[in-house]
C-alpha positions in Angstrom: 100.1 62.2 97.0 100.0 65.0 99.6 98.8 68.7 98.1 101.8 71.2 97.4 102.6 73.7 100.1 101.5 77.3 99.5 105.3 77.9 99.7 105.5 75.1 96.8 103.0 76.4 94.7 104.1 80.4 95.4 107.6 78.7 94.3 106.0 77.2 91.5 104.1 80.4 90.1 107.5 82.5 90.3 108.8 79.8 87.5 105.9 78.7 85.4 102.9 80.8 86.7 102.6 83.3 83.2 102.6 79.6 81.2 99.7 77.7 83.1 96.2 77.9 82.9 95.2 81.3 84.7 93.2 79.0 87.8 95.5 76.5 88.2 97.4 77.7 91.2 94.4 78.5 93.6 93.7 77.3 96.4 90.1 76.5 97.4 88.6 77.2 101.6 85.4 77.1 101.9 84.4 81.0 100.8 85.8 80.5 97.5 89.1 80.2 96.1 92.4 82.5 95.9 94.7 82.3 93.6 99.0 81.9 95.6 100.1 85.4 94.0 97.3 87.1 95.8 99.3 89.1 98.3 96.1 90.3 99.9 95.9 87.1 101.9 98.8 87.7 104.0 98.6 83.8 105.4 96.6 80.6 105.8 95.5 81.4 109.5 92.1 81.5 109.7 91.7 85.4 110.9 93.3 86.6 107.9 91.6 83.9 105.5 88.3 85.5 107.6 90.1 89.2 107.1 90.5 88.2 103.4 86.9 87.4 102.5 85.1 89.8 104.7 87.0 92.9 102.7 85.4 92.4 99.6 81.4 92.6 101.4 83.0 95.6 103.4 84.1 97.2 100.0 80.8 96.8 98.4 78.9 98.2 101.0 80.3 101.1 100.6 79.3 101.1 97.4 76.1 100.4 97.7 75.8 103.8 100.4 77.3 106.1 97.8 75.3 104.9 95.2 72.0 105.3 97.3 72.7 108.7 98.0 73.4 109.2 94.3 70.2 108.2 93.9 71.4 105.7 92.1 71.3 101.6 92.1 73.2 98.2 91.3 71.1 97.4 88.4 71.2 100.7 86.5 75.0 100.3 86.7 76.0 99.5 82.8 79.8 99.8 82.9 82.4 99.6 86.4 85.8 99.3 86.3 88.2 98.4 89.5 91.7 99.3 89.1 93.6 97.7 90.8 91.3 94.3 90.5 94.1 92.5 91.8 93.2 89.1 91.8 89.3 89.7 92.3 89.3 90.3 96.4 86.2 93.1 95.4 85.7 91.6 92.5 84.2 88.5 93.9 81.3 90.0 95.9 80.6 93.0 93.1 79.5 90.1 90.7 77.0 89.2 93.0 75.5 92.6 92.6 75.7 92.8 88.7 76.7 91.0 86.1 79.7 90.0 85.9 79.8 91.3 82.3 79.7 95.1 83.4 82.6 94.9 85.4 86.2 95.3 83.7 88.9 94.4 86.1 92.1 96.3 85.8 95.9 96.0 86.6 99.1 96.3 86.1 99.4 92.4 87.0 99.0 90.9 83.8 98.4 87.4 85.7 96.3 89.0 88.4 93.6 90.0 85.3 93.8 86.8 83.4 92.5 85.3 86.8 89.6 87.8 87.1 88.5 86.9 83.3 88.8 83.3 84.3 87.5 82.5 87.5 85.0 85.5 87.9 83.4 86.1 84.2 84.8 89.6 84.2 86.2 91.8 81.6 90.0 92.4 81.8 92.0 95.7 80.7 96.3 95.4 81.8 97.2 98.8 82.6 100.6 100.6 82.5 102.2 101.3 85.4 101.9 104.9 84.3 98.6 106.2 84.8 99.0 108.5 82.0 100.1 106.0 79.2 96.4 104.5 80.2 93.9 103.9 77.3 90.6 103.0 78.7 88.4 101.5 76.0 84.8 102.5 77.7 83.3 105.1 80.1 82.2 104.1 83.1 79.4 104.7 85.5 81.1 103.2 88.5 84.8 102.9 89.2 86.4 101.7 92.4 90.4 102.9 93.5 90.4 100.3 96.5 94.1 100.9 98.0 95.9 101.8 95.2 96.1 106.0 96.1 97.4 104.5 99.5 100.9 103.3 97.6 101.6 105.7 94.6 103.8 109.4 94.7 101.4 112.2 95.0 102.3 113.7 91.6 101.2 109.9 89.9 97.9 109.8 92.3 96.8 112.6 90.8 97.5 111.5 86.9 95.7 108.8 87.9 92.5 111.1 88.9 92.8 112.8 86.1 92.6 110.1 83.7 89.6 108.5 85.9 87.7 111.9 86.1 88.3 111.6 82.2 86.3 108.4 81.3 83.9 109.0 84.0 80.4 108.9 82.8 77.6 111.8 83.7 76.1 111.5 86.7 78.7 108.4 87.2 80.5 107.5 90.7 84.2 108.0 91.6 85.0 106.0 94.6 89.0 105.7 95.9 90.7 105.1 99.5 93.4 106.9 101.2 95.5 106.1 104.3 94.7 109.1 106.4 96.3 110.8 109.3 95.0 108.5 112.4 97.3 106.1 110.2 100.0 107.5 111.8 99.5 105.8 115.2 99.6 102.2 113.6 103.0 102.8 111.5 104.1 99.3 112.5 100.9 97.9 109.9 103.9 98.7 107.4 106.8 97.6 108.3 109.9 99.1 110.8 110.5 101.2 108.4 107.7 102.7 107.8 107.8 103.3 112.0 111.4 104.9 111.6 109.9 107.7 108.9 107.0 108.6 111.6 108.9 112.3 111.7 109.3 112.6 107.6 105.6 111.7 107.9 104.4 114.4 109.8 106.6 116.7 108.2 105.4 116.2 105.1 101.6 116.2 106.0 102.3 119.1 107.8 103.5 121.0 105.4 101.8 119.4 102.1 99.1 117.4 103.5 100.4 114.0 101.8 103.1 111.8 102.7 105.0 109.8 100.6 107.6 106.7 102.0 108.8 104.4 99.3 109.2 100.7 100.0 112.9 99.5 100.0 114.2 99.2 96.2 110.6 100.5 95.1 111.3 104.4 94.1 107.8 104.5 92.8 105.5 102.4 95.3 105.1 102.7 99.2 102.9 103.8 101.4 101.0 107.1 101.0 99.2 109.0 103.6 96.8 111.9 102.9 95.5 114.3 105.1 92.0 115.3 104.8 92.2 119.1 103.6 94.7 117.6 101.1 92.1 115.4 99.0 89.6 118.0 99.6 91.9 121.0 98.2 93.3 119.4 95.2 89.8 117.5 94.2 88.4 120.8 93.8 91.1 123.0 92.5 91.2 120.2 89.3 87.4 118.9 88.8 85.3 121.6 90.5 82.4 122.1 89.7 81.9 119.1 87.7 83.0 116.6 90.1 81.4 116.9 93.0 82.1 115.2 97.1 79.5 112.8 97.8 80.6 111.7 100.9 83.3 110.9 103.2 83.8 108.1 105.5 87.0 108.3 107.8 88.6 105.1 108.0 85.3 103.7 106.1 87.2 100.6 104.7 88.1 97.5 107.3 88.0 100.3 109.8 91.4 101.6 108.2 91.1 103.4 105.1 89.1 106.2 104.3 86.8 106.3 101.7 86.0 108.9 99.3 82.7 109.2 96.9 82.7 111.7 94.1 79.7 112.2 92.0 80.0 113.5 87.9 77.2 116.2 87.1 74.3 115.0 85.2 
């Protein structure tokens, strides 16, 4: 009997998915396996199964810089949360750096964290799509935002720091990415059109220092762009002195996303 298509199986999930066994519909390559919801993988051709795998080492390595200069170290990590875990694309490279039993991965994707639990040994927390109805059941010395700031309104990107900064523990590490302003000359990464709002872009940076586009028949999700200034500004005007800058990388993650470290007082 010849294997389902990805287009079967995606096909398949849409109906059934929520029913079956959370690792049923993966598919296995030689790196590991990936579940067919897992939008990451944008296709079976080998650069972006490579792309794929190679973002989750990428992710982790900047980790492990921010937590060097934090004096700080995998092991003595007790509690780290990702949100969003998706389905595991960080997730599968941070359990090789700690157990996987310190690491709760969280999402809105109910699906997405039943196959974290499953195929990874990790903790799993659904969130609600409003960052401010979240209940976190721990504090944390290590949480991740990987590309989640990138697609949310300014106004809920913030919520969402304040409820991190809340369960942050002392002397715990903040990490999150943005889409910065040398995003502007690769619009067409998004979609046409995300090219045909290149003016309400720079307006808004201009005059706000973040830029928000949603996608079509998506009020609340998009893509986000955030100057520099603009992090900088409102991360100190709301957790100052408490939370303190670390370090920034420009374009730190897959050479595309900025990465921010922030650092709790002792």
């Amino acid at each position: 009997m010849r294997p389902l298509t990805l287009k079967a199986l995606k096909a398949l999930n849409r109906t059934v998915g929520p029913l079956l066994p959370p690792g049923l519909l993966a598919r296995t390559y030689p790196q590991g396996r990936i579940h067919v919801d897992d939008q990451m993988l944008r296709s079976e051709a080998p650069e972006d199964v490579r792309h794929y795998f190679n973002t989750g080492p990428l992710a982790v390595a900047e980790i492990d810089d921010a937590l060097r200069l934090a004096g700080r170290r995998f092991d003595d990590i007790t509690s780290c949360l990702l949100l969003p875990s998706g389905y595991g694309r960080v997730a599968r490279t941070l359990r090789t750096r700690m157990p996987a039993s310190r690491i709760t991965a969280a999402d809105v994707d109910r699906q997405a964290v039943r196959f974290c639990v499953r195929e990874f040994g990790l903790k799993g927390l659904v969130v609600p799509s409003d960052p401010r109805r979240a209940r976190f059941p721990d504090n944390y010395d290590l949480i991740f935002v990987g590309s989640l700031l990138t697609h949310l309104p300014a106004a809920t990107g913030l919520a969402l720091l304040d409820v991190l900064v809340g369960v942050l523990c002392p002397a715990g590490l903040l990490m999150f990415t943005t889409q910065g302003e040398s995003c502007l000359a690769h619009l067409d990464w998004y979609g046409p059109e995300f090219v045909a709002a290149e003016t309400e872009f720079r307006r808004a940076l201009a005059e706000n220092g973040v830029g928000f586009v949603p996608y079509r028949r998506w009020a609340v999700y998009g893509i986000t762009l955030h100057a520099r200034r603009y992090v900088e500004r409102v991360m100190s005007e709301r957790f100052a002195p408490g939370i303190v800058l670390l370090r920034f990388k420009e374009r730190g993650w897959t050479a595309h996303q900025d990465v921010w470290s922030y650092v709790r007082a002792a």
